[in-house]
Backbone as ProteinMPNN parsed JSONL, in Angstrom:
{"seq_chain_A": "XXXXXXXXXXXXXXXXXXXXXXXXXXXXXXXXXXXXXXXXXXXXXXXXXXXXXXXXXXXXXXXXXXXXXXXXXXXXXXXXXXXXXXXXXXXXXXXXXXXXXXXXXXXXXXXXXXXXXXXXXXXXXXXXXXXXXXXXXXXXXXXXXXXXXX", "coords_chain_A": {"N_chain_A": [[0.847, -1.177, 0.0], [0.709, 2.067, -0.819], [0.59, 5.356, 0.203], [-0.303, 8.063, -1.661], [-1.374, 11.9, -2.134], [-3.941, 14.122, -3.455], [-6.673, 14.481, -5.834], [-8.808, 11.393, -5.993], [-10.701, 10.884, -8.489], [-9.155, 11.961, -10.083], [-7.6, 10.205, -10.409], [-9.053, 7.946, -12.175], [-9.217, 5.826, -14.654], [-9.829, 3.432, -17.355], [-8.054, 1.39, -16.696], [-7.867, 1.181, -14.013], [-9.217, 0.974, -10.7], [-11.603, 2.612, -8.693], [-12.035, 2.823, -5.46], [-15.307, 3.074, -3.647], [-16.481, 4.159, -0.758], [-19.501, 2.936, 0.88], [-22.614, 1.905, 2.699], [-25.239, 0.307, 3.741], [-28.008, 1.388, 3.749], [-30.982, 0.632, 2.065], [-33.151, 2.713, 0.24], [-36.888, 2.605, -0.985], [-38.718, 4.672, -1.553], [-38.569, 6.548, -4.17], [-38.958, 7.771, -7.092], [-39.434, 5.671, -8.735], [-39.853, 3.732, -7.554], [-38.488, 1.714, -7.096], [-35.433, -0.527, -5.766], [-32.644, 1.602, -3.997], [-29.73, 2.703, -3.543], [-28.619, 4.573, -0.195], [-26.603, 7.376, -1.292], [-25.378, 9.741, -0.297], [-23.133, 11.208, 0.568], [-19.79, 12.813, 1.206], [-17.426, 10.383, -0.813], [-19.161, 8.853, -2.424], [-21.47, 10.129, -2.697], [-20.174, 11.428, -4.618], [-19.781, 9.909, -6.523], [-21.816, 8.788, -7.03], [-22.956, 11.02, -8.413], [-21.274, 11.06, -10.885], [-21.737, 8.689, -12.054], [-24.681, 8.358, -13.07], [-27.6, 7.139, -12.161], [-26.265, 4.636, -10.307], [-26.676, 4.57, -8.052], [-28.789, 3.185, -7.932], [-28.111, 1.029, -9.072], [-26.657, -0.547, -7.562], [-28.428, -0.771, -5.22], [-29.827, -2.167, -5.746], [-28.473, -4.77, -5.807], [-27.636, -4.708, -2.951], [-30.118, -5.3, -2.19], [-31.08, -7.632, -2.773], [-28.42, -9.243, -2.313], [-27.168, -8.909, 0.11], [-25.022, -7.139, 2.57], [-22.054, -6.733, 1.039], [-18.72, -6.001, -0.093], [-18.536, -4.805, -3.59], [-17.95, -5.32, -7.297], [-17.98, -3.427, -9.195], [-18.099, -3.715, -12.604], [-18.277, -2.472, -15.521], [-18.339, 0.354, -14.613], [-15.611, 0.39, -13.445], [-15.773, 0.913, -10.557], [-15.512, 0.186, -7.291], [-17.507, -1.256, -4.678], [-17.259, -0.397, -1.122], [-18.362, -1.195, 1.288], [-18.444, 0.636, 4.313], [-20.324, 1.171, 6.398], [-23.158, -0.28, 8.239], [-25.827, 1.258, 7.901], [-26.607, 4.903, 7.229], [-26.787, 6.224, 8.735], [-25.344, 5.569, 10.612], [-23.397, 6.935, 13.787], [-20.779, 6.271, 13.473], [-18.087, 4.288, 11.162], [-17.8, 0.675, 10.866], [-15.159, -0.511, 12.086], [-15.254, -3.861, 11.374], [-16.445, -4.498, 9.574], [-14.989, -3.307, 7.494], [-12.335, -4.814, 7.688], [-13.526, -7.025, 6.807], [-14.288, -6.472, 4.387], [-11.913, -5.659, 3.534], [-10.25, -7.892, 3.365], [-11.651, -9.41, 1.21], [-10.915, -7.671, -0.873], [-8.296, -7.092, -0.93], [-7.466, -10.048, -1.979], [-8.114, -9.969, -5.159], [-7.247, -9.318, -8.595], [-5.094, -5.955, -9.568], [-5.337, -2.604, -10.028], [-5.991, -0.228, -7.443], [-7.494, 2.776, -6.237], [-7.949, 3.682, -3.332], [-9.896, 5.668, -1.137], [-9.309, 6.634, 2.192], [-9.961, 4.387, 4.25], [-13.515, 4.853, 5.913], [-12.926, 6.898, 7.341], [-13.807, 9.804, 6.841], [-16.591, 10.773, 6.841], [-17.255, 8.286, 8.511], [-15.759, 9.127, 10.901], [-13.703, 7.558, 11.93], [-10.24, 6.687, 13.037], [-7.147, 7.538, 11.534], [-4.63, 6.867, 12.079], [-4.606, 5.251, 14.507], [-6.558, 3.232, 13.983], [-7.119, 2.591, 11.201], [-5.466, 2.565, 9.016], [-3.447, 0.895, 10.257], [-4.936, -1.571, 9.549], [-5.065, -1.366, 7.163], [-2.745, -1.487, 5.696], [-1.638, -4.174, 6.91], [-3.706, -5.763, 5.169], [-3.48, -4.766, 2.596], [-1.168, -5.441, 0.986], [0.871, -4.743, -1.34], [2.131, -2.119, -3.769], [-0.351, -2.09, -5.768], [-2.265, -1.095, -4.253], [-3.5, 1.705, -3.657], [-3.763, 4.435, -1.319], [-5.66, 7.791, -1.251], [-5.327, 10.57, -0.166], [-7.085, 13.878, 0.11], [-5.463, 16.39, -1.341], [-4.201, 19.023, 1.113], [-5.601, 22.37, 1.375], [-3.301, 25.257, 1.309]], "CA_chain_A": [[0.0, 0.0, 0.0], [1.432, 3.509, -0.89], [-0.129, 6.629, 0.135], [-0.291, 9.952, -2.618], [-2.483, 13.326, -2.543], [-4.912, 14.467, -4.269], [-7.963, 14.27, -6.131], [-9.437, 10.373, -6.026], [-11.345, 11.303, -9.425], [-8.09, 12.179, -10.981], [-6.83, 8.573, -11.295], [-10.061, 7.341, -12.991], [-9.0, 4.718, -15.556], [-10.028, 1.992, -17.12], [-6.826, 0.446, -16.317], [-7.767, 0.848, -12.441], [-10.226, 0.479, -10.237], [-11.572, 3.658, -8.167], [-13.143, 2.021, -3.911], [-15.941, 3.942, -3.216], [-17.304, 3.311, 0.814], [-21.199, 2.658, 1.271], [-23.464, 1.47, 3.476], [-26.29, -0.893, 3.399], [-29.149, 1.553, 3.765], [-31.545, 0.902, 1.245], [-34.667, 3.104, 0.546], [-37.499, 2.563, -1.595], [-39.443, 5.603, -1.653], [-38.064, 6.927, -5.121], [-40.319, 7.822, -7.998], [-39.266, 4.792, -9.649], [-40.128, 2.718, -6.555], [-36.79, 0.608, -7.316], [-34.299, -0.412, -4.446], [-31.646, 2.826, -4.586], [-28.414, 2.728, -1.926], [-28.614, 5.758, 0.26], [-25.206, 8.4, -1.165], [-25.571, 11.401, 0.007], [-22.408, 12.155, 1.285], [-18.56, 12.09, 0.567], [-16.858, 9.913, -2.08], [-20.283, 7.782, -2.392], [-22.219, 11.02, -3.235], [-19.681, 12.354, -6.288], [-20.031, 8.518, -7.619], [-23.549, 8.833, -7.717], [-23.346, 12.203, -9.384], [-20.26, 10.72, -11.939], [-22.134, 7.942, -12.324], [-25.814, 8.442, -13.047], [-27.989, 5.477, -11.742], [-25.303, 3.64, -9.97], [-27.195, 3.844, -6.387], [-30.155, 2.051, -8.264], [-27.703, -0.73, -9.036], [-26.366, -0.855, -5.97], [-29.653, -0.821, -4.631], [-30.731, -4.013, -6.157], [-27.259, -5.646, -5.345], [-27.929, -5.087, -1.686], [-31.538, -5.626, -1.668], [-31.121, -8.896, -2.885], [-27.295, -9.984, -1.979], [-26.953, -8.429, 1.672], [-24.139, -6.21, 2.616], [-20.748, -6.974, 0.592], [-18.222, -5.676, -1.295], [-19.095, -4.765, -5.09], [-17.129, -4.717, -8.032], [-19.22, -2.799, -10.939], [-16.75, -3.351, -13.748], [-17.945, -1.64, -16.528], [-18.057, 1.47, -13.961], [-14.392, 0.512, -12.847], [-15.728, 1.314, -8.962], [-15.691, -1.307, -6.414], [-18.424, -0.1, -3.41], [-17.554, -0.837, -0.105], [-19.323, -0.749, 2.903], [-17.946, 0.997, 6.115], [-21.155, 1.046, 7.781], [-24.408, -0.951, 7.615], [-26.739, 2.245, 7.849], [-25.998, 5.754, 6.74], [-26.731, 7.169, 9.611], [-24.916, 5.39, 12.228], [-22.272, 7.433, 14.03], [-19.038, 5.984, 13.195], [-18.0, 3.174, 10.544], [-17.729, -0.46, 11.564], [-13.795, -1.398, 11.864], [-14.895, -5.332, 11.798], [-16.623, -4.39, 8.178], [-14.028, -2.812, 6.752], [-11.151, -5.616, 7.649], [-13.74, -7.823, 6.162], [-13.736, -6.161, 3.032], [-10.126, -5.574, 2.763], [-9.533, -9.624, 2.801], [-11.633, -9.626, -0.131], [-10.496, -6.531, -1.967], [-6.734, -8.209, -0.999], [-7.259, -10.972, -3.108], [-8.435, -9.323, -6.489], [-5.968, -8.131, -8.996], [-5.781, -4.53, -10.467], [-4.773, -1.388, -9.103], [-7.35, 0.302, -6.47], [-7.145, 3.604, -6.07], [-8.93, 3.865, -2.121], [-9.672, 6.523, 0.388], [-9.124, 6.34, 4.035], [-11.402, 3.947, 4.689], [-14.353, 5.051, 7.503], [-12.121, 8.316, 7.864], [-14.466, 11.306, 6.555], [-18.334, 10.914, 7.792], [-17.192, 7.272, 9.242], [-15.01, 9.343, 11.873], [-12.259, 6.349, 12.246], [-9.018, 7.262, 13.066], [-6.796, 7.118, 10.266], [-3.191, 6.566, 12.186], [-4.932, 4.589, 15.204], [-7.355, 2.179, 13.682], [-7.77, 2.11, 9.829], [-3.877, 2.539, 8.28], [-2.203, -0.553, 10.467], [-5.496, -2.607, 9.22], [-4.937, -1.08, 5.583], [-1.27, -2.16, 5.903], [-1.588, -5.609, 7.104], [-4.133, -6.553, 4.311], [-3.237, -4.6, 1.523], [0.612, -5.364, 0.907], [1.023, -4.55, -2.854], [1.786, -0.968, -4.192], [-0.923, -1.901, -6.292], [-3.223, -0.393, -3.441], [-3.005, 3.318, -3.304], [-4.528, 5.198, -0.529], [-5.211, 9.033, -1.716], [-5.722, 11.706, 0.299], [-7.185, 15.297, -0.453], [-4.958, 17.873, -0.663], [-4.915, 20.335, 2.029], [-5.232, 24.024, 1.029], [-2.575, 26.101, 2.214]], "C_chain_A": [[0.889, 1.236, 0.0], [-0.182, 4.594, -0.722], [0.34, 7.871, -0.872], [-1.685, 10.733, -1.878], [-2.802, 13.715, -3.53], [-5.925, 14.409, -4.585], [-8.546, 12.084, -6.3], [-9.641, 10.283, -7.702], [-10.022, 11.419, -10.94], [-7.289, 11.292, -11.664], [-7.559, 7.737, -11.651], [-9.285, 6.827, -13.841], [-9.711, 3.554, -16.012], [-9.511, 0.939, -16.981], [-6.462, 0.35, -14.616], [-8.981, 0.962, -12.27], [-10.18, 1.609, -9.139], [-12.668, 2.649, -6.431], [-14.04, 3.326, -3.449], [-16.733, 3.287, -1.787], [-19.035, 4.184, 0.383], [-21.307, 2.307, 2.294], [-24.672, 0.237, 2.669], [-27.895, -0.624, 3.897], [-29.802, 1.656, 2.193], [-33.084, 1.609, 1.046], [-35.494, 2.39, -1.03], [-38.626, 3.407, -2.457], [-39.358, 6.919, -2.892], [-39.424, 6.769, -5.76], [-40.337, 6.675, -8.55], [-39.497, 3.362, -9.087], [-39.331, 1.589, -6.747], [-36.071, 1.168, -6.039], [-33.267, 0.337, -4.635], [-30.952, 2.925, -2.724], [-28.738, 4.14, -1.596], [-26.856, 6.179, -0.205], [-25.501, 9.345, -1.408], [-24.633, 11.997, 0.727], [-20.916, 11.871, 1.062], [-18.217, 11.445, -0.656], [-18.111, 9.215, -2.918], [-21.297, 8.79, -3.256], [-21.461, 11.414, -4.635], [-19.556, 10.93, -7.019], [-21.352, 8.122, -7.748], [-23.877, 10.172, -8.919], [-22.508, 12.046, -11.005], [-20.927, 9.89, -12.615], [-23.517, 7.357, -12.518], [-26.281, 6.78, -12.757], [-27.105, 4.474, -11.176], [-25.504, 3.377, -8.267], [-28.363, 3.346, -6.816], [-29.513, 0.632, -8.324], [-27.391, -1.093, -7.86], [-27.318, -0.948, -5.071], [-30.263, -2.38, -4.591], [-29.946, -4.621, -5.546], [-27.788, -6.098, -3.493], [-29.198, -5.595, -1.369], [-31.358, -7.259, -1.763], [-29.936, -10.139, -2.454], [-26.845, -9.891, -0.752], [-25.409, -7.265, 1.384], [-22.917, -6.758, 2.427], [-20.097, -6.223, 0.089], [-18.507, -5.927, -2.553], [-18.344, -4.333, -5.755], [-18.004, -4.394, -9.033], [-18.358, -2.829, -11.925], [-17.269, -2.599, -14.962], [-18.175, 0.011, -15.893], [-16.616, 1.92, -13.456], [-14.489, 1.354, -11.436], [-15.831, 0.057, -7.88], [-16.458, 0.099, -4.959], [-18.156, -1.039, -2.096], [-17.828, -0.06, 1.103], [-18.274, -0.795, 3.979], [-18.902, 0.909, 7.016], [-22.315, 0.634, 7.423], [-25.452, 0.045, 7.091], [-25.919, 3.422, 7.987], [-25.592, 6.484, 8.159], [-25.848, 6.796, 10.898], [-23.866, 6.577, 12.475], [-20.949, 7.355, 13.501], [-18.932, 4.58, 12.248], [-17.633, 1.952, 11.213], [-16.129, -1.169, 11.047], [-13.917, -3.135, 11.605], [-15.643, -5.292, 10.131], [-16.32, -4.457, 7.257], [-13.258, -4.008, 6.493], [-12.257, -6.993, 6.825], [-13.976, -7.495, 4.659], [-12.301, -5.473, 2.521], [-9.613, -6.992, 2.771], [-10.324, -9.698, 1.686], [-11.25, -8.474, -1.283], [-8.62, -7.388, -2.449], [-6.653, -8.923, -2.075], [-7.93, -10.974, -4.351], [-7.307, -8.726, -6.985], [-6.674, -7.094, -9.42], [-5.046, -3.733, -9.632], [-5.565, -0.777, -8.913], [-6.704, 1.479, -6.087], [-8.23, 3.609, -4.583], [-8.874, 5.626, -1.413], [-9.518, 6.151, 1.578], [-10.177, 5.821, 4.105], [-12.257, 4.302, 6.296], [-13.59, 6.315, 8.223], [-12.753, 9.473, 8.037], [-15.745, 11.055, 7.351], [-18.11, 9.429, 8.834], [-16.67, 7.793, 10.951], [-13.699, 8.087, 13.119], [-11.02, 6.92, 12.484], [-8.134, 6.458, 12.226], [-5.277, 6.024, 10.648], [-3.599, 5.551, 12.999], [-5.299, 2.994, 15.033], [-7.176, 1.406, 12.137], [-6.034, 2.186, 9.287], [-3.418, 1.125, 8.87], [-2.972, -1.337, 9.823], [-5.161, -2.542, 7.612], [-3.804, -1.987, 5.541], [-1.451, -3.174, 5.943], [-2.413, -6.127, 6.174], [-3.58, -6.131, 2.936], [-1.956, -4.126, 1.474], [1.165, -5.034, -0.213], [1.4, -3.393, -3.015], [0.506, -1.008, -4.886], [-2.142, -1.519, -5.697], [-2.587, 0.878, -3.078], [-4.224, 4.191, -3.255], [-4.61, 7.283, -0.638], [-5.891, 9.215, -0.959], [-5.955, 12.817, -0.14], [-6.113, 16.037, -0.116], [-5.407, 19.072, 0.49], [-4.313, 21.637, 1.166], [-4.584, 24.337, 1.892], [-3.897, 27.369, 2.691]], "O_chain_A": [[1.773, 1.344, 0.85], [-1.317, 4.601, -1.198], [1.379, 8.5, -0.673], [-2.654, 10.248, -1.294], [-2.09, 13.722, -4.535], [-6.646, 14.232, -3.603], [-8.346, 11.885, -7.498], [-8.783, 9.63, -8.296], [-10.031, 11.116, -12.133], [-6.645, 11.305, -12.713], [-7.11, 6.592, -11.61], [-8.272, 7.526, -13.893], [-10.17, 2.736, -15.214], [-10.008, -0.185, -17.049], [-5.499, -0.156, -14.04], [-9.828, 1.048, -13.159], [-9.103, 1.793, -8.572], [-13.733, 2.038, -6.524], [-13.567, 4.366, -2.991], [-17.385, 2.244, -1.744], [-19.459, 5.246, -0.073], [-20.333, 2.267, 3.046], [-24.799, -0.337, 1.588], [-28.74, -1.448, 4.248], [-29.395, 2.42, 1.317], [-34.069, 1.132, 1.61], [-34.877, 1.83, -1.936], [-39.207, 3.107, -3.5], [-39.892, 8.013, -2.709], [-40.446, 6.162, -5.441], [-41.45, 6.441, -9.023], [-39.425, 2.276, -9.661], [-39.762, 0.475, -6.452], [-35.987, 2.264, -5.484], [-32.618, -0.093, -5.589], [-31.334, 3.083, -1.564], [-29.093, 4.909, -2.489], [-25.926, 5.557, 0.309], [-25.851, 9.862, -2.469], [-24.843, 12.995, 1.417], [-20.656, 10.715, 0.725], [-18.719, 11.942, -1.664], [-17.938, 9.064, -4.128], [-21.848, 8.407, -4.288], [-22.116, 11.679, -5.643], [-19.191, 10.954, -8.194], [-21.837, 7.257, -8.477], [-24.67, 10.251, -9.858], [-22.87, 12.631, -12.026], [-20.918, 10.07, -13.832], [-23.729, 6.172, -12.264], [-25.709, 5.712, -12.974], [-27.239, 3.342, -11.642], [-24.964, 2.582, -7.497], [-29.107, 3.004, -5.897], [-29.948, -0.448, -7.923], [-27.947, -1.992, -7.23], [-26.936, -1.265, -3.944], [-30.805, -3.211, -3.863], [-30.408, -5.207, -4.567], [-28.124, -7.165, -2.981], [-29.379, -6.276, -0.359], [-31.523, -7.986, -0.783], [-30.144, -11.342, -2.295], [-26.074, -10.778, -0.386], [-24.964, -6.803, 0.334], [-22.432, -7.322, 3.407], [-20.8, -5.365, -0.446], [-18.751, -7.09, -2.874], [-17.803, -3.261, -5.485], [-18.707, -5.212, -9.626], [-17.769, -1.766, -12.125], [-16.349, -1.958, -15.471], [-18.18, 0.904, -16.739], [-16.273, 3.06, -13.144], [-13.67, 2.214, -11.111], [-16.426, -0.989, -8.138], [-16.249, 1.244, -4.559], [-18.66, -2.154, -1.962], [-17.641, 1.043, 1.618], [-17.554, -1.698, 4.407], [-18.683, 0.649, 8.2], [-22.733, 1.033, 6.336], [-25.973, -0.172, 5.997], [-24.84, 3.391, 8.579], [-24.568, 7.053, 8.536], [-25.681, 7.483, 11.906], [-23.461, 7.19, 11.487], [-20.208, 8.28, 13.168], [-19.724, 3.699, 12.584], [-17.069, 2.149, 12.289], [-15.897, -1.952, 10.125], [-12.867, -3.778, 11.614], [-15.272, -6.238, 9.437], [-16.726, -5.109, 6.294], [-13.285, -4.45, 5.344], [-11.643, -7.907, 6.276], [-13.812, -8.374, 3.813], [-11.883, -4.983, 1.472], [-8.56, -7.24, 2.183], [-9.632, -10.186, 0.793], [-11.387, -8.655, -2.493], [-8.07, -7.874, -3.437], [-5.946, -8.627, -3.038], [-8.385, -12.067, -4.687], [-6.541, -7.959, -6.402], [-7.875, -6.931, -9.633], [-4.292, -4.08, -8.723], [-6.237, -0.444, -9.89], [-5.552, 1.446, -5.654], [-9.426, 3.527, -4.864], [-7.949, 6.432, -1.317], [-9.706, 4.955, 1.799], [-11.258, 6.407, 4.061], [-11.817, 4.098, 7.428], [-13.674, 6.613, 9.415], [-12.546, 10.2, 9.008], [-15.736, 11.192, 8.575], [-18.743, 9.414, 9.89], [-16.991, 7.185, 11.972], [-13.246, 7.971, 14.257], [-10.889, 7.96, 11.839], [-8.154, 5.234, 12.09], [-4.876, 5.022, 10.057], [-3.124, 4.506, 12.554], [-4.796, 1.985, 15.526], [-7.114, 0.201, 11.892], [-5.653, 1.031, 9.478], [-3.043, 0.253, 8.086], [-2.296, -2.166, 9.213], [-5.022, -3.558, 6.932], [-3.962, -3.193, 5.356], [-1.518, -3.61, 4.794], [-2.069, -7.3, 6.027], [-3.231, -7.01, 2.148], [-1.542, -2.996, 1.736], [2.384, -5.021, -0.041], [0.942, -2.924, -1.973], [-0.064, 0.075, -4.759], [-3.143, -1.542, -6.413], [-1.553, 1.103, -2.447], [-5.089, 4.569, -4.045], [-3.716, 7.975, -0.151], [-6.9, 8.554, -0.712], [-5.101, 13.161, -0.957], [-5.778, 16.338, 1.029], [-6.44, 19.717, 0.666], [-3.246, 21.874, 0.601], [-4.797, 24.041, 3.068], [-3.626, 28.276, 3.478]]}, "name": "protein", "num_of_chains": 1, "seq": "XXXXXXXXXXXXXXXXXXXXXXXXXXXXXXXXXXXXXXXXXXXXXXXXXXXXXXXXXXXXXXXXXXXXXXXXXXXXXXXXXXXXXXXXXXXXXXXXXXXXXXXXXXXXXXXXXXXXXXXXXXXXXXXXXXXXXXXXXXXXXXXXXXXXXX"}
């Protein structure tokens, strides 16, 4: 795992693979009365807006498969879940490490964020980096951070 800065968005490819964190709230109450993932916030929200209709698929996925990791390949996003419901407080560290043993053993190159870092409120140096580390041993996992404005 190597850490860079910057934009997430910026190393779109179809020669990589961009991890976007979810949840596993699903509503129904859409005009289209189809199962649609709750993203409304963070990396989850600008891959719903990049990616028109892509919390309807993800909607179905969970409605019908439960809460896993998802690879959408002709989106080149893999969705994983930090926390079952949007709203909880804080992301679920026992979630995560279970979707970093299966992200682990997939090839490709994954561009991630801090997992459960931004609305999850995880600690990045504490909790979520040694678990990053110990599963994902490759460079071909690279953890970006936003730039900070001076």
């Amino acid at each position: 795992m190597i850490e860079i800065e910057g934009n997430i968005w910026d190393y779109f490819s179809i020669d990589s693979w961009v991890v976007v964190t979810t949840n596993g709230t699903v509503k129904h109450n859409n005009r289209f009365r189809r199962p649609q993932l709750v993203m409304g916030a963070g990396i989850a929200k600008q891959a719903k807006i990049y990616f028109p209709g892509v919390d309807y698929k993800l909607g179905k996925l969970v409605s019908h498969g439960g809460l896993s990791i998802e690879f959408l390949e002709q989106e080149h996003l893999v969705a994983f879940p930090t926390k079952h419901n949007w709203y909880d407080a804080t992301s679920d560290i026992k979630l995560i490490e279970g979707g970093l043993k299966v992200l682990a053993n997939h090839t490709g190159i994954f561009y991630l964020p801090r997992l459960g870092c931004g609305n999850g409120k995880l600690s990045w140096e504490d909790e979520v980096k040694p678990l990053m580390k110990q599963y994902l041993v490759s460079d071909r996992f690279r953890v970006v951070t936003p730039r900070r404005e001076p």
